[in-house]
C-alpha positions in Angstrom: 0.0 0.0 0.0 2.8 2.4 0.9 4.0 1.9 -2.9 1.2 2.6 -4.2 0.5 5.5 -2.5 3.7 6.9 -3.9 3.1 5.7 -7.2 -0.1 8.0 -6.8 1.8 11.0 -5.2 4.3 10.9 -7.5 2.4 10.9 -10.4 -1.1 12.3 -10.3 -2.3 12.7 -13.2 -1.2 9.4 -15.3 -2.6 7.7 -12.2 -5.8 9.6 -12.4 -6.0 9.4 -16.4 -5.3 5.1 -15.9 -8.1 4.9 -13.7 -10.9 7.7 -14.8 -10.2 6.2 -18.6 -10.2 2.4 -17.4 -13.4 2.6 -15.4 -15.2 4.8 -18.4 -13.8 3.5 -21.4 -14.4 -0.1 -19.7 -17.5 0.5 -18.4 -18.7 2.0 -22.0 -17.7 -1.0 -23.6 -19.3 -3.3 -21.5 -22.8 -1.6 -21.7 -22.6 -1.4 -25.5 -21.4 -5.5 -25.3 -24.5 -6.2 -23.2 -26.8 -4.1 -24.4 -25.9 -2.1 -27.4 -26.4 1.3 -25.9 -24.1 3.1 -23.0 -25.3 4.4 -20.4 -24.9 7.5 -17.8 -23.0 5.3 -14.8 -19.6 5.3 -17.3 -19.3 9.3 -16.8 -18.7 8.9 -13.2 -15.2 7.8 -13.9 -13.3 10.9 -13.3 -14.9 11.9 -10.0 -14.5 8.5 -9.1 -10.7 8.5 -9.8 -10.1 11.5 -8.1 -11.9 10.3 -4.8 -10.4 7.1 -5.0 -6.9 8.1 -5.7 -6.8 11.1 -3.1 -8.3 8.4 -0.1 -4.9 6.3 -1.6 -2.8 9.1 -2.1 -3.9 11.7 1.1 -6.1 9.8 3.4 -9.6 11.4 4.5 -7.9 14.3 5.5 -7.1 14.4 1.7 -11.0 13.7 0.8 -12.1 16.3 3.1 -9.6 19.0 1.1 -11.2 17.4 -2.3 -14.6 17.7 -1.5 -14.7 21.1 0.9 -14.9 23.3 -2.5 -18.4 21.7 -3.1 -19.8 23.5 -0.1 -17.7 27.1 -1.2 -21.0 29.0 -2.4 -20.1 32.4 -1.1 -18.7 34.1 -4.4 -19.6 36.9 -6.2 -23.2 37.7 -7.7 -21.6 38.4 -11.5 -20.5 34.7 -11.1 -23.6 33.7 -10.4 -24.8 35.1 -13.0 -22.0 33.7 -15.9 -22.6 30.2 -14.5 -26.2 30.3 -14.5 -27.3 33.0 -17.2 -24.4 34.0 -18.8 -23.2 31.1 -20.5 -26.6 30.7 -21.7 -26.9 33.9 -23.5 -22.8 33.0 -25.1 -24.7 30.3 -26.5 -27.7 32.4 -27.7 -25.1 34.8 -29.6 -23.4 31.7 -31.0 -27.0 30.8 -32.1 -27.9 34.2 -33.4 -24.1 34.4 -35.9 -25.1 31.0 -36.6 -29.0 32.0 -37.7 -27.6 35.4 -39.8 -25.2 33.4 -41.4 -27.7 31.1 -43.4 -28.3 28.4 -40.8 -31.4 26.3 -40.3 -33.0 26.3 -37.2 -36.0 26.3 -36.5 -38.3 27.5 -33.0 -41.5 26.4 -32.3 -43.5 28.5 -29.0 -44.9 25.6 -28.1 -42.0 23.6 -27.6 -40.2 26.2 -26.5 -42.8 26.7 -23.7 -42.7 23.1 -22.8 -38.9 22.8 -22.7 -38.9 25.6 -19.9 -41.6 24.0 -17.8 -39.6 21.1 -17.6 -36.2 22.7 -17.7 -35.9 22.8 -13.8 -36.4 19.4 -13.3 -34.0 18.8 -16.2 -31.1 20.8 -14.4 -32.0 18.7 -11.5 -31.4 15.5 -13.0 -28.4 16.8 -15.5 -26.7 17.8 -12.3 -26.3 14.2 -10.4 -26.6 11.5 -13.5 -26.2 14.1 -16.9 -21.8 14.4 -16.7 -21.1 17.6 -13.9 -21.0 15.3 -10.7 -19.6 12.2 -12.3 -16.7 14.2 -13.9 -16.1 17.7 -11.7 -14.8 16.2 -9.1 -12.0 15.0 -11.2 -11.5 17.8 -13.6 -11.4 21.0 -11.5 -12.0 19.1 -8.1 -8.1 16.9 -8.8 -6.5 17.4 -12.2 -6.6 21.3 -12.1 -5.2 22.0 -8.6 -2.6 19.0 -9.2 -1.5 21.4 -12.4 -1.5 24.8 -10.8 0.4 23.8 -8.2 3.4 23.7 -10.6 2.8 25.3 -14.3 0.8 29.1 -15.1 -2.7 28.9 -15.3 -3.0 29.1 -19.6 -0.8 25.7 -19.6 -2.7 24.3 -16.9 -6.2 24.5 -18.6 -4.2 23.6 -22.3 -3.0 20.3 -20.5 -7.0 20.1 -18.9 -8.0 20.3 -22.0 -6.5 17.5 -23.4 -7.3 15.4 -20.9 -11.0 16.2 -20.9 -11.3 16.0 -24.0 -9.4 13.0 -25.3 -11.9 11.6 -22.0 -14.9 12.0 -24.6 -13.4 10.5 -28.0 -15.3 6.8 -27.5 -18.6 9.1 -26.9 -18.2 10.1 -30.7 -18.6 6.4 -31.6 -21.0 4.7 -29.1 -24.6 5.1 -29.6 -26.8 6.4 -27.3 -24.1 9.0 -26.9 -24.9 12.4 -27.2 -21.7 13.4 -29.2 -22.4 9.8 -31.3 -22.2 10.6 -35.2 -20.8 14.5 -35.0 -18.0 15.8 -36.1 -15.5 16.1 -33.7 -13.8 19.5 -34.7 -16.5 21.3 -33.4 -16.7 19.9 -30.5 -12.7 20.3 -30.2 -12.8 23.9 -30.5 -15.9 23.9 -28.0 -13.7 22.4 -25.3 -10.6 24.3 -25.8 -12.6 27.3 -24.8 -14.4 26.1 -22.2 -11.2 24.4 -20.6 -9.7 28.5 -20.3 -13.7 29.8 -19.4 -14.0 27.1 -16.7 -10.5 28.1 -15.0 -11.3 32.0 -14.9 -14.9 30.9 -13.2 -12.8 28.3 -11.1 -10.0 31.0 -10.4 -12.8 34.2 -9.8 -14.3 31.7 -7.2 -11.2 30.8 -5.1 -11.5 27.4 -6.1 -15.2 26.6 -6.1 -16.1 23.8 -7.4 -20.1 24.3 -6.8 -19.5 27.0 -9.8 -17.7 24.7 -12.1 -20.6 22.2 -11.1 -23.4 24.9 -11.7 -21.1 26.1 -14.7 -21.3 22.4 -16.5 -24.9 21.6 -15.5 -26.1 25.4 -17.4 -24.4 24.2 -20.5 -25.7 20.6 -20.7 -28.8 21.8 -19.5 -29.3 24.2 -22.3 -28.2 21.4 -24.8 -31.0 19.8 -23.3 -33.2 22.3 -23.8 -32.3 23.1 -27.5 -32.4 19.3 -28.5 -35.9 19.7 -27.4 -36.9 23.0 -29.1 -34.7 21.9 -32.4 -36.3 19.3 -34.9 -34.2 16.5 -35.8 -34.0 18.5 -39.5 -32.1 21.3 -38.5 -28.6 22.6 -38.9 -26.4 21.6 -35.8 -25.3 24.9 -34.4 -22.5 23.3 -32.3 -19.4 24.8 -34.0 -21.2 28.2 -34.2 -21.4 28.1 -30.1 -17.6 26.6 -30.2 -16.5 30.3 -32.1 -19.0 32.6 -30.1 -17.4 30.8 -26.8 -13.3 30.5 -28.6 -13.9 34.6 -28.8 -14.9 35.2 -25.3 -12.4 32.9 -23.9 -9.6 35.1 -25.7 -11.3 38.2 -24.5 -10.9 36.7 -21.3 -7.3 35.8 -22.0 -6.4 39.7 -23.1 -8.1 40.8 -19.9 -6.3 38.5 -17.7 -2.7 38.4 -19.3 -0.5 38.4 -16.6 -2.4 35.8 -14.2 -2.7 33.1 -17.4 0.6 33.4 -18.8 2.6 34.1 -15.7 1.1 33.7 -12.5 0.4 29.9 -10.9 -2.4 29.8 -8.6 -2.9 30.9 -5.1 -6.0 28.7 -4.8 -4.6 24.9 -5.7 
């Protein structure tokens, strides 16, 4: 045990990347073995790592210092408002460049109207089995505090990044997926911005990870909610929220300069 508790000191992140990849990646291909279709239990593998190698690794003293951030809701009312709201309206602007550029979408009140009745309910439920809990905890709960404590914060998230993402790649393969069948380029430029906009909210909060939680659960949520309003005939408008949310993230990179390119963190 005392080996393996260096092993897992010693090198964090391959150790989390073994075992967040194994149980996903495994667990994905058993469902589609059994049953043809995956299911939500596979996207629990990074929190899951990062709980199980930090209990290893640290002890509960270690848990308690992974899981604390969860209950750190006192930040600011503007972030608040990005995690909940904001977001949401990047989208709508992607969605609006998309529209004025020739795309096909269509909006129907009446779905539109039922998709917001039921929207609450769908936060609820995206929240604990829809990807924020199941992979928060190991994204900006572990891997991001393990990378801040020794490389600037635009590296940090560019390493993130590639983690997170390269997580997802099966998903583009595997029905009942909801990346199954798209192009992935889109969704590569999507998570390259997000990877800097979820530091700067993780960073503005001192390290909450209720607002990167919030933060995921708003943009699933309103994926949700646009699958529902959006007939199946309709242009995807994916890669036009990937641009509107790649410009933001570089305003955000101008404004912060110094603290991305130079600065580690104070908070990991």
């Amino acid at each position: 045990m005392n080996k393996l508790r260096s092993l897992i000191n010693e090198h964090p992140l391959i150790s989390f990347v073994i075992v967040a990849y194994g149980f996903s990646w495994g667990l994905w291909w058993l469902m589609i073995s059994l049953t043809g279709h995956i299911n939500w239990l596979g996207s629990f593998g990074p929190s899951l790592a990062a709980i199980l190698l930090t209990v290893i690794g640290k002890g509960r003293a270690g848990l308690k210092t992974l899981l604390n951030p969860i209950k750190h809701w006192r930040f600011g009312p503007g972030w608040y408002f990005f995690v909940l709201i904001g977001c949401v309206l990047l989208f709508l602007l992607g969605l609006w460049g998309f529209i004025l550029f020739g795309g096909i979408f269509y909006l129907s009140g009446d779905k539109i109207l039922n998709q917001l009745v039921q929207t609450p309910i769908f936060y609820l439920i995206i929240l604990i089995i829809g990807g924020p809990l199941g992979e928060e905890i190991g994204w900006r709960g572990f891997v991001l505090p393990q990378l801040l404590k020794s490389k600037n914060v635009l590296i940090s998230s560019a390493i993130l990044f590639v983690v997170w993402f390269a997580w997802h790649l099966p998903l583009f393969w595997l029905p009942g997926a909801s990346q199954y069948g798209s192009p992935i380029v889109p969704y590569l430029i999507f998570f390259a911005a997000w990877s800097i906009l979820f530091t700067w909210v993780y960073l503005g909060t001192s390290g909450s990870l209720l607002s990167a939680l919030l933060l995921h659960t708003s943009i699933n949520t309103y994926s949700n909610f646009m699958s529902g309003v959006d007939p199946a005939h309709a242009d995807n408008p994916l890669l036009a929220y990937g641009i509107a949310s790649a410009l933001f993230a570089i305003v955000v990179l101008f404004t912060y300069h110094q603290r991305f390119m130079i600065q580690k963190s104070n908070v990991a």
